[in-house]
N, C-alpha and C positions, 0 to 999 in steps of 0.2 A: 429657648429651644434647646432638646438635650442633645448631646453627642454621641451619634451610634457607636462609638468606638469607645466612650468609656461606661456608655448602658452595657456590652457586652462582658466587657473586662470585670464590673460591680457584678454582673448575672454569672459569669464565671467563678468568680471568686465565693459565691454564696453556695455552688453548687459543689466547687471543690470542697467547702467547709459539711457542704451536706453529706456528701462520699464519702470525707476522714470521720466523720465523727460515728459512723456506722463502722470502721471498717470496713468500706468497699474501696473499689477500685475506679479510679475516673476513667472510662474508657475513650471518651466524643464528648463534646458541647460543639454544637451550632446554630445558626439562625434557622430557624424554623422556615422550609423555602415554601410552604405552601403562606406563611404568613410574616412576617420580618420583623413584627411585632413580640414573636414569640420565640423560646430557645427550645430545643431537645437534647436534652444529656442523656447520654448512659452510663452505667459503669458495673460493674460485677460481684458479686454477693458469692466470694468464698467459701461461707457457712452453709449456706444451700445451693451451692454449684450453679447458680440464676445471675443472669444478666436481666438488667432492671430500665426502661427507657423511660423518661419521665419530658413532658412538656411542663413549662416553665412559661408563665403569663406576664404579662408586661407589668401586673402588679405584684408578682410574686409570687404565687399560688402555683401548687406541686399537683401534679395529675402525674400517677402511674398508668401508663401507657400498656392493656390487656393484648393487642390485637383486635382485629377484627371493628375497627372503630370502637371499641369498649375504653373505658376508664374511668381511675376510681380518685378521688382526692385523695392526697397522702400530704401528712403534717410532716413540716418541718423540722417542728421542735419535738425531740424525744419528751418522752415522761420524765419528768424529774426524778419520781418517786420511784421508778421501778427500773430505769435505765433502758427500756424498751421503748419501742416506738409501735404505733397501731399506724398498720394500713392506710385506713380511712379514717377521713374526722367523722367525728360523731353528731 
C-alpha cells in the first residue's frame, strides 16, 4: 500500500519540475477535493500574462484545465527538437 504523504510529495516534485522547466511560476498544488486520488496545480505563464490550472492523475497524465468542465491533455515532455511544448498530445 502507497503512502499519501510521499504520493504527494513525488506528484509535487514532478509538477515543480514541470513549472521550472517552462519558466512559470508554481503558484498551488493540492489534493484534488472532489477526488483524493487526483492533484490540481497552478502556476503562471509570464510570457503570456496566463495563469495555467492543470489536474494531475494518479498515473501521471496532465489535463489543462479550460473552464467550464473543458480540457485538453497537455504533454509533459517538451519537444526536444524545437524546445516548445504543444498543448495537446497528438
Amino acid at each position: 500500500m502507497s503512502n499519501p504523504i510521499d504520493d504527494f510529495r513525488t506528484a509535487r516534485i514532478g509538477f515543480e519540475m514541470f513549472c521550472e522547466v517552462r519558466e512559470w511560476q508554481l503558484e498551488r498544488f493540492v489534493v484534488n477535493s472532489k477526488n483524493s486520488e487526483q492533484y490540481l496545480g497552478t502556476c503562471f505563464d509570464n510570457e503570456h500574462a496566463e495563469r495555467k490550472t492543470f489536474l494531475i492523475s494518479k498515473s501521471g497524465k496532465y489535463y489543462l484545465l479550460l473552464g467550464d468542465k473543458k480540457f485538453v491533455p497537455y504533454s509533459y515532455v517538451l519537444d526536444s527538437f524545437s524546445g516548445e511544448y504543444s498543448h495537446a498530445e497528438k
